[in-house]
C-alpha positions in Angstrom: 96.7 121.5 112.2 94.8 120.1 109.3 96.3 121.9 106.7 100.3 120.6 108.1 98.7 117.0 108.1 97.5 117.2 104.7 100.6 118.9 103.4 102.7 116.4 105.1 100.4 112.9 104.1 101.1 114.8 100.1 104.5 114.4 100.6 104.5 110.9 102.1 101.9 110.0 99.5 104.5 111.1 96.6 107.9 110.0 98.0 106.6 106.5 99.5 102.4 106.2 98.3 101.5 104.4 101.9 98.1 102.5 102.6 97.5 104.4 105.3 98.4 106.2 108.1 98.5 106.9 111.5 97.7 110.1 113.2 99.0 110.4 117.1 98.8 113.1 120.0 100.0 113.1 123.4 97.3 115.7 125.5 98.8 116.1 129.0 101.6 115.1 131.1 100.4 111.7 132.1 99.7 111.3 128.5 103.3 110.9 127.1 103.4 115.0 126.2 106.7 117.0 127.2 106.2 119.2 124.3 103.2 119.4 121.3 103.6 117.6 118.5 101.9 115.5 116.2 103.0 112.1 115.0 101.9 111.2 111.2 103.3 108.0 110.9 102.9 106.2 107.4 101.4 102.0 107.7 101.6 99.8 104.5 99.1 96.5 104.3 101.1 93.9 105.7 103.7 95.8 107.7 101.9 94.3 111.3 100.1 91.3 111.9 98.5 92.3 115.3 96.7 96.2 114.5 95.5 96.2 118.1 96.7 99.2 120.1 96.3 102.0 117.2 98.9 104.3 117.5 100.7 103.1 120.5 101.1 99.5 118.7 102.9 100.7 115.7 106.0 99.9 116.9 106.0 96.4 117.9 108.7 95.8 120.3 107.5 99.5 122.0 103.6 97.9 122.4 102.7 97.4 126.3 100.0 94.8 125.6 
């Protein structure tokens, strides 16, 4: 799993050099999971105001709070 995240935050880091980034998984049913799969999701300074809610608040109009 490590070595997939690292090859995938190289690529992000050449194609699009991010701040940061986000690493999400869903573990069990009444988690969110249908199927396994990590999320690596890229976050730039700036890009939200509000960084409550880690990973689940990355997409502002998606955020439950």
């Amino acid at each position: 799993m490590d070595e997939l995240l690292f090859k995938g935050e190289k690529l992000l880091d050449e194609h699009y050099q991010p701040d940061g980034y986000n690493i999400g998984v869903n573990c069990g049913e009444v988690a969110g999971q249908t199927i396994f799969h990590v999320h690596l999701i890229p976050s730039y300074k700036g890009d939200m105001e509000d960084l409550h809610g880690g990973v689940r608040g990355v997409i502002p109009e998606k955020r439950v709070y």
